[in-house]
ROROLO-876269 format. One record per atom (N, C-alpha, C, O): chain; y, z, x. Coordinates in pm, whole numbers, plus 50000, padded with zeros to 5 digits. Each point is the difference from the previous one (the first is absolute). Example, Ala and Ser with C-alpha at 12.3 -4.5 7.8 and 13.67 -1.06 7.14 Angstrom:
BEGIN
<chain:A	Y:49431	Z:50780	X:51319>
<chain:A	Y:50119	Z:50000	X:49911>
<chain:A	Y:50120	Z:50000	X:50090>
<chain:A	Y:49998	Z:50066	X:50104>
<chain:A	Y:50107	Z:49862	X:49861>
<chain:A	Y:50119	Z:50006	X:50082>
<chain:A	Y:50109	Z:50073	X:49923>
<chain:A	Y:50111	Z:50017	X:50051>
This chain:
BEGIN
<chain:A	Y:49982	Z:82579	X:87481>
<chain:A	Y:49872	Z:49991	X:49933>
<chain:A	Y:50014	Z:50059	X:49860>
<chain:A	Y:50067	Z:50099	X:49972>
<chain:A	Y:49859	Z:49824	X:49941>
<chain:A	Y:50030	Z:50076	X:49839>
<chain:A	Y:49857	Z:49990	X:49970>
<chain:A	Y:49931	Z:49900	X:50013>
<chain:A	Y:50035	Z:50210	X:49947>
<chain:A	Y:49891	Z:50056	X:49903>
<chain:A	Y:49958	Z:49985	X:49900>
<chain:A	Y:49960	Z:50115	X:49982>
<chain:A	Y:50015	Z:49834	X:49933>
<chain:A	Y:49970	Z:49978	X:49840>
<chain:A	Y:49823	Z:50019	X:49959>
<chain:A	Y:49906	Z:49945	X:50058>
<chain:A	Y:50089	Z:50132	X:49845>
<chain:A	Y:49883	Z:49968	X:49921>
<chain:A	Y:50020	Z:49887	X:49937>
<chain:A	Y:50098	Z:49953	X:49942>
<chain:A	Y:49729	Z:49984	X:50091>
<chain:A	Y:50001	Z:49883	X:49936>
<chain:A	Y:49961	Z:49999	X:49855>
<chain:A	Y:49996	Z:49890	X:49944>
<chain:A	Y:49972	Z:50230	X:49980>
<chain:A	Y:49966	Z:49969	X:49837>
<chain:A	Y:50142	Z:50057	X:49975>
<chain:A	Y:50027	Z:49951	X:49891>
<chain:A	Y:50079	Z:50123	X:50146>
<chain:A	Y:50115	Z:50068	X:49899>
<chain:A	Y:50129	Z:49924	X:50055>
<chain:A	Y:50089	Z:49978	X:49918>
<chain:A	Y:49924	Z:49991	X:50179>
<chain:A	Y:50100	Z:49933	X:50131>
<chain:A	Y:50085	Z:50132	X:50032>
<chain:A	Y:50113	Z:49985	X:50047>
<chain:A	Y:49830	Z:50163	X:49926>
<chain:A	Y:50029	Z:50092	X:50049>
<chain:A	Y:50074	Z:49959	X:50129>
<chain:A	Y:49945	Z:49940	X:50093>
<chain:A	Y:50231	Z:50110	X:49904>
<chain:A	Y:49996	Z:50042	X:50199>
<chain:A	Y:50073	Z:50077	X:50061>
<chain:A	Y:50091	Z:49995	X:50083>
<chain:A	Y:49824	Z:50119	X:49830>
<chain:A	Y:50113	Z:50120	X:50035>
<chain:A	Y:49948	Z:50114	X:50027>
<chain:A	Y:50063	Z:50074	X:50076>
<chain:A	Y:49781	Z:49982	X:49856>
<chain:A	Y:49887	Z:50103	X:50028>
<chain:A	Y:49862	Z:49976	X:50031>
<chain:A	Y:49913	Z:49946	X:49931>
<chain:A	Y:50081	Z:50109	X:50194>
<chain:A	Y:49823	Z:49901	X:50011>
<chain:A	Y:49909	Z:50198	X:50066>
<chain:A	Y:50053	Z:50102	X:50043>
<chain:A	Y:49815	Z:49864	X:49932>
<chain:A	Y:49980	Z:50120	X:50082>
<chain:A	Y:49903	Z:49949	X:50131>
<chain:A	Y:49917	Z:49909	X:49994>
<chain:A	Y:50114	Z:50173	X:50122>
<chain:A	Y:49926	Z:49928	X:50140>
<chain:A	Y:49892	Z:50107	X:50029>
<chain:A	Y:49996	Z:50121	X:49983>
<chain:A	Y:49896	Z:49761	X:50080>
<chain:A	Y:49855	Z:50117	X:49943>
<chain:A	Y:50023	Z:50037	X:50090>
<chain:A	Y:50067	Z:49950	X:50091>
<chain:A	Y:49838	Z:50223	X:49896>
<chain:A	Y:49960	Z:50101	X:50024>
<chain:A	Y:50007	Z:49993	X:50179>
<chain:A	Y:50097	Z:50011	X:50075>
<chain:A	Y:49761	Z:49966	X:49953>
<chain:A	Y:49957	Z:49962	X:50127>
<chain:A	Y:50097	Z:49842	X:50083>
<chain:A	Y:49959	Z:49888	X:50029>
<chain:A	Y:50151	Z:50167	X:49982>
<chain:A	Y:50063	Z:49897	X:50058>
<chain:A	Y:50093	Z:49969	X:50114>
<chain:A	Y:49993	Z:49884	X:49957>
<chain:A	Y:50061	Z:50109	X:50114>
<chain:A	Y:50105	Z:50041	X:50119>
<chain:A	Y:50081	Z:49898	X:49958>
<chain:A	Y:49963	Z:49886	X:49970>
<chain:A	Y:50221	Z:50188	X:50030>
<chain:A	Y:50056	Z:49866	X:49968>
<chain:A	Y:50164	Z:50016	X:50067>
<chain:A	Y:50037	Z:50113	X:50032>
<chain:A	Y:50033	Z:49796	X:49983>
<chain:A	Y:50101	Z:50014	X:50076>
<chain:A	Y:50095	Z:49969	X:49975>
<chain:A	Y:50020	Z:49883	X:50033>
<chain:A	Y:50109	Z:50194	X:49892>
<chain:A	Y:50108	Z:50003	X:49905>
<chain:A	Y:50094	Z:50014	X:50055>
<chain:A	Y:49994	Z:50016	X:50122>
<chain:A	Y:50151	Z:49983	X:49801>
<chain:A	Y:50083	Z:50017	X:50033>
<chain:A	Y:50111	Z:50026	X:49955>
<chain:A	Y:50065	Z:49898	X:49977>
<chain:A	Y:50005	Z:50230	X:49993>
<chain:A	Y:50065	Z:50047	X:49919>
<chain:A	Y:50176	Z:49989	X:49987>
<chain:A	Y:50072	Z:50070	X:50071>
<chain:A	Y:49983	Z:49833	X:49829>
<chain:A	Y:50072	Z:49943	X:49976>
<chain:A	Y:50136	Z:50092	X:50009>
<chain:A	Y:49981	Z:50122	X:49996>
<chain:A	Y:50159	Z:49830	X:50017>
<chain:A	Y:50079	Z:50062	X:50008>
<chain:A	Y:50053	Z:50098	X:49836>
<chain:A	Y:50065	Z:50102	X:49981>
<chain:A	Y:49885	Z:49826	X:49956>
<chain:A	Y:50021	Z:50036	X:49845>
<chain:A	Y:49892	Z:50040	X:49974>
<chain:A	Y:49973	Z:49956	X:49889>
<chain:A	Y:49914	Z:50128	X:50164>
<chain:A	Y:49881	Z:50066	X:49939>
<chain:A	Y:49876	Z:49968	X:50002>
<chain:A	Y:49900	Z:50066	X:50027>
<chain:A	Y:50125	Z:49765	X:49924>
<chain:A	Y:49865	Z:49956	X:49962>
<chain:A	Y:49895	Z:49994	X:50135>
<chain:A	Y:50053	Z:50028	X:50108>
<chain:A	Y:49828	Z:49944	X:49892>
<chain:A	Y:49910	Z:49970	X:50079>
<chain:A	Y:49948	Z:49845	X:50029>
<chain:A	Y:49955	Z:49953	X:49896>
<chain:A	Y:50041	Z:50000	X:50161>
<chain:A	Y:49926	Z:49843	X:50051>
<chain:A	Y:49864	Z:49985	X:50060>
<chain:A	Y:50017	Z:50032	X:50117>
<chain:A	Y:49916	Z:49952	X:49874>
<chain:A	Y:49900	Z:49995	X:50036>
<chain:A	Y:49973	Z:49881	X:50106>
<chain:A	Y:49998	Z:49890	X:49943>
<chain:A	Y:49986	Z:50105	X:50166>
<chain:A	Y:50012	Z:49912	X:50108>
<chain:A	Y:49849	Z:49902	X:50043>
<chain:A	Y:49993	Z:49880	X:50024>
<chain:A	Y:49905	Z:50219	X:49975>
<chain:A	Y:49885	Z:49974	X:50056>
<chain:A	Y:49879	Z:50113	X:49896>
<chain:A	Y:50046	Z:50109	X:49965>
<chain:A	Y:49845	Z:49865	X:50003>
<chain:A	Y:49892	Z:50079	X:49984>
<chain:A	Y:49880	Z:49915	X:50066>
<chain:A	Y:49981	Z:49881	X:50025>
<chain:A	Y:49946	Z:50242	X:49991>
<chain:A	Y:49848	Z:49940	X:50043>
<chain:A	Y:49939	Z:50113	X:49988>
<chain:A	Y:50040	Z:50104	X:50053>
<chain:A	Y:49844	Z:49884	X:49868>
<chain:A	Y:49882	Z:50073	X:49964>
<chain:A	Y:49941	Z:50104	X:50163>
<chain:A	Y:50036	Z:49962	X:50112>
<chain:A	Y:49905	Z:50121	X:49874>
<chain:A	Y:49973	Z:50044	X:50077>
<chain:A	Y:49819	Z:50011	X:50075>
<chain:A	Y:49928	Z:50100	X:49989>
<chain:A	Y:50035	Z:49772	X:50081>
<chain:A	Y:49878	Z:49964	X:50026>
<chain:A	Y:49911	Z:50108	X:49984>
<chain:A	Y:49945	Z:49996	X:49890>
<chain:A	Y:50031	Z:50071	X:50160>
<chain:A	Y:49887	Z:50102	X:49975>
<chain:A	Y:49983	Z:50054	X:49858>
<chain:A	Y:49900	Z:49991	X:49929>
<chain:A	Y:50189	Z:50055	X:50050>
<chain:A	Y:49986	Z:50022	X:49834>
<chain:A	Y:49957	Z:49894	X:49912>
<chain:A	Y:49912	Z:50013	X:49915>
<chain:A	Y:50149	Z:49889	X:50107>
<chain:A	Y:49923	Z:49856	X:49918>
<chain:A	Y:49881	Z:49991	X:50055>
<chain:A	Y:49932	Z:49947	X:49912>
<chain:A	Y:49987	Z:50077	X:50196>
<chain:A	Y:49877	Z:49992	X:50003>
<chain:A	Y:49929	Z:50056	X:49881>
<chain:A	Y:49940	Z:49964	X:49899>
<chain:A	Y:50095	Z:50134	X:50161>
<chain:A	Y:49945	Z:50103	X:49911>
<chain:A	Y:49979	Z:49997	X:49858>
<chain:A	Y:49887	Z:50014	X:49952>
<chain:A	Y:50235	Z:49967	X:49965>
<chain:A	Y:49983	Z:49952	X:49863>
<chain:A	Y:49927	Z:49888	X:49954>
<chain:A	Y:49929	Z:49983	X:49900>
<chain:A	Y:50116	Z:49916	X:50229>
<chain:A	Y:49928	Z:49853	X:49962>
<chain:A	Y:49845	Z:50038	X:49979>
<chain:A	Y:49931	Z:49938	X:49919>
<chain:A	Y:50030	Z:50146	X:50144>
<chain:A	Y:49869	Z:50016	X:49971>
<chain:A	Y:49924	Z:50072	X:49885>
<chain:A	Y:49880	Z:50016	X:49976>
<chain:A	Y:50228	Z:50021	X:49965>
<chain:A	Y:50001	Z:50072	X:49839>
<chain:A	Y:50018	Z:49911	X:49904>
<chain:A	Y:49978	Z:50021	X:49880>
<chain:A	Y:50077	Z:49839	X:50188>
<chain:A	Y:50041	Z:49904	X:49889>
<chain:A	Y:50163	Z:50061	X:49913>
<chain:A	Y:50038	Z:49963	X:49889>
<chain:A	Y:50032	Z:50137	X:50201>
<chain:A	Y:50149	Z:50033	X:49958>
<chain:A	Y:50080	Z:49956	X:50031>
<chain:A	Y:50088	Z:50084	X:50016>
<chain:A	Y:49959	Z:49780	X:50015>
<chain:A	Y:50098	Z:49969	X:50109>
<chain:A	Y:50131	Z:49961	X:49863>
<chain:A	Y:49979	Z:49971	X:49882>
<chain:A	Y:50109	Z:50037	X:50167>
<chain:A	Y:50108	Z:49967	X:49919>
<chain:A	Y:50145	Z:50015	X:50104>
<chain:A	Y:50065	Z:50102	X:49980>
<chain:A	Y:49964	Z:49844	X:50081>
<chain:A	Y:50100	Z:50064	X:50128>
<chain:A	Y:50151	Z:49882	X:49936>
<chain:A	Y:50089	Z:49973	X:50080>
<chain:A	Y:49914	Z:49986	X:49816>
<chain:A	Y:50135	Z:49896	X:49974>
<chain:A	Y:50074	Z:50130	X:49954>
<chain:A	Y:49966	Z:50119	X:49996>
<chain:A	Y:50184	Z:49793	X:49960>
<chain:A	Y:50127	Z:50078	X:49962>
<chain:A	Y:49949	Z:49967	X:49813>
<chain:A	Y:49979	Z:49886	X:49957>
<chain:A	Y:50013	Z:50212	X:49978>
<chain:A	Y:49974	Z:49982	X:49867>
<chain:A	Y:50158	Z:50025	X:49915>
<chain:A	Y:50096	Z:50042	X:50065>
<chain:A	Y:49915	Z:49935	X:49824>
<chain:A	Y:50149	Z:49968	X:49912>
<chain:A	Y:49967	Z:50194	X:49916>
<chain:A	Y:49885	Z:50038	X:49973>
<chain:A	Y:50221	Z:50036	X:50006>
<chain:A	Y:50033	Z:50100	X:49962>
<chain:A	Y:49933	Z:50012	X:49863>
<chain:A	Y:49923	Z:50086	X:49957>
<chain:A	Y:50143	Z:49771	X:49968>
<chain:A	Y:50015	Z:49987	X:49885>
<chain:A	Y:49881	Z:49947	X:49921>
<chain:A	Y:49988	Z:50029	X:49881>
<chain:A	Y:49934	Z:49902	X:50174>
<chain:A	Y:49917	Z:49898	X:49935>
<chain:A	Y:49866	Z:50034	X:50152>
<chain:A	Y:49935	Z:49896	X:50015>
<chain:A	Y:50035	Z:50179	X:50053>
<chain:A	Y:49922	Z:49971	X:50076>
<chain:A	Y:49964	Z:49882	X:50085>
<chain:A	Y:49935	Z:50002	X:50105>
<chain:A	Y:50119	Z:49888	X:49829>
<chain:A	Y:49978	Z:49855	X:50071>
<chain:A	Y:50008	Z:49991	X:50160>
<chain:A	Y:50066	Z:50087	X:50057>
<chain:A	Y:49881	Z:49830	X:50004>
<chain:A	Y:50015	Z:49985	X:50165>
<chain:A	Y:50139	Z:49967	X:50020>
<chain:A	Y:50056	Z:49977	X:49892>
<chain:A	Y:50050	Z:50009	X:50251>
<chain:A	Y:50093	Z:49989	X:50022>
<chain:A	Y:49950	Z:49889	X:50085>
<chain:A	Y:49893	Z:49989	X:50060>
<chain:A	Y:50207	Z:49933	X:49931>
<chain:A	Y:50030	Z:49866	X:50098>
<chain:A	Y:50138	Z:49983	X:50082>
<chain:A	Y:50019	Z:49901	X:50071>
């Protein structure tokens, strides 16, 4: 799976929100992979009802959404 922001074609720094559970996996050479995320239901209630929701992988560099 490859990652990219779609405004920079960033694919190398992204930041993963806050409120999130996610399921990685740490490479023989250091790096990290990221396998699986999913928001964490109750907490998105909750915000959704603040009108805060934002639960995507955003780009380091440029803020842009990740695809």
């Amino acid at each position: 799976m490859q990652i990219r922001c779609q405004n920079c074609a960033n694919t190398q720094n992204f930041v993963l929100p806050l409120w999130a559970r996610a399921t990685f996996k740490i490479e023989e050479d250091g790096t990290i992979s990221i396998l699986h995320v999913r928001q964490l239901e109750s907490l998105e209630e909750k915000l959704a009802d603040q009108g805060k929701t934002s639960f995507s992988l955003t780009c380091s560099e440029c803020g842009g959404d990740a695809e």
